[in-house]
C-alpha positions as CSV (number, residue, x, y, z in Angstrom):
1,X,0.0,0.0,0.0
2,X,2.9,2.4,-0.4
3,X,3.6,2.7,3.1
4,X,6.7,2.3,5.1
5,X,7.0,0.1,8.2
6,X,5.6,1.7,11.1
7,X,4.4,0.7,15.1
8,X,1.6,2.8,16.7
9,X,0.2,3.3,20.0
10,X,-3.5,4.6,21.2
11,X,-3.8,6.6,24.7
12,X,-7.3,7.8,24.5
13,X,-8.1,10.1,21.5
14,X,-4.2,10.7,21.0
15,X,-2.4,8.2,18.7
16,X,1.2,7.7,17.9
17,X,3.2,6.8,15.0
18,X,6.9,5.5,14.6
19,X,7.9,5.5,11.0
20,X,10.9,2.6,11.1
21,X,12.4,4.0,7.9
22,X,13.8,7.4,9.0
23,X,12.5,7.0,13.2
24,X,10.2,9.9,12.3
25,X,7.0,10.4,14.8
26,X,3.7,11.5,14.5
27,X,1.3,12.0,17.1
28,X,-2.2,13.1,16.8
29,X,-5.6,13.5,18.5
30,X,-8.2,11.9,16.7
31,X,-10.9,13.6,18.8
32,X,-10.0,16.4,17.1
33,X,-8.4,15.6,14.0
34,X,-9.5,11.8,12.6
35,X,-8.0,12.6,9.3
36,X,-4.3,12.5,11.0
37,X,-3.6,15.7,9.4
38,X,-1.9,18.1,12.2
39,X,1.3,16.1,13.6
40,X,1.8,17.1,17.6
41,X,4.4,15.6,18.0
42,X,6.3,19.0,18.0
43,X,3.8,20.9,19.8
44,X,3.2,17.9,22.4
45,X,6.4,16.7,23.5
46,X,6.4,15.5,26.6
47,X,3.0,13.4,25.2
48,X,5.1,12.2,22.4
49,X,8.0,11.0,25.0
50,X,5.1,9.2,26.9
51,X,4.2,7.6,24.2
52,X,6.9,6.7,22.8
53,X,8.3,5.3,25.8
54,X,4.9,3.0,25.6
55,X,5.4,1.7,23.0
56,X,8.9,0.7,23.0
57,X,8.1,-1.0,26.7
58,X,5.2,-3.1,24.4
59,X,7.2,-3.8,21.4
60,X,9.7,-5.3,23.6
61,X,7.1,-7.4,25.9
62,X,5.5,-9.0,23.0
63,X,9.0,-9.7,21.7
64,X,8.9,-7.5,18.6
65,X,12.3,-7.4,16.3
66,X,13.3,-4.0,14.7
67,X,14.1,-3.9,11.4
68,X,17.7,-3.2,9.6
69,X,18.8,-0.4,7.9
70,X,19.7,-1.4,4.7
71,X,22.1,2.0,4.3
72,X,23.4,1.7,7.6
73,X,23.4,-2.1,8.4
74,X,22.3,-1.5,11.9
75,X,19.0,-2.4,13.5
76,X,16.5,0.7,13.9
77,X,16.2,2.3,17.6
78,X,13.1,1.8,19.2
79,X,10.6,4.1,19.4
80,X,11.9,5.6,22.8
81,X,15.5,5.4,22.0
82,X,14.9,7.4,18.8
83,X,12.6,9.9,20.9
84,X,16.2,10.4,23.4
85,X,18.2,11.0,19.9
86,X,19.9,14.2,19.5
87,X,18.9,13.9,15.8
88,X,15.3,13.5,16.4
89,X,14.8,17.0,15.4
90,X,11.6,18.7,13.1
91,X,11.4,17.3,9.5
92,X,11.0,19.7,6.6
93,X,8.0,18.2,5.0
94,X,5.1,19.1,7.0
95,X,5.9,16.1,9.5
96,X,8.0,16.4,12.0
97,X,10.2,14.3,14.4
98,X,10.4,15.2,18.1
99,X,13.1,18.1,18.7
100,X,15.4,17.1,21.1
């Protein structure tokens, strides 16, 4: 379907996404925006930490594997180790990353 791998996490109306590929995250509140258009991440980053703390904790109890970077070779950061990464920082496209 065109999309990149990806884990998410509800919390109530807010939702978050980790994009594998380039550890980009995206967090929204579907009680106010159900089409996923306005990324919080940025404007909600102590929520996005939460979160993404969350969900790294349940990937690992459900024994979930990372995926490899093919460019790199080395197995992608879980969600709350990419969230602690000094290049987590805003993306340019409209999405954004957490800042750190």
């Amino acid at each position: 379907y065109g999309q990149s791998p990806y884990s998410a996490v509800r919390e109530g109306a807010w939702k978050l996404i980790y994009h594998h590929a380039d550890q980009r995250l995206e967090l929204f509140d579907l009680g106010q925006d159900l089409a996923e258009q306005a990324n919080r991440a940025a404007a909600e980053p102590a929520r996005t930490r939460a979160l993404a703390e969350r969900l790294g904790s349940l990937l690992r109890a459900r024994g979930a594997l990372m995926p490899t970077d093919r460019k790199t070779g080395r197995v992608v950061p879980w969600p709350d180790e990419a969230v602690r990464s000094p290049a987590a920082q805003p993306a340019t496209t409209g999405s954004s990353a957490l800042p750190s």
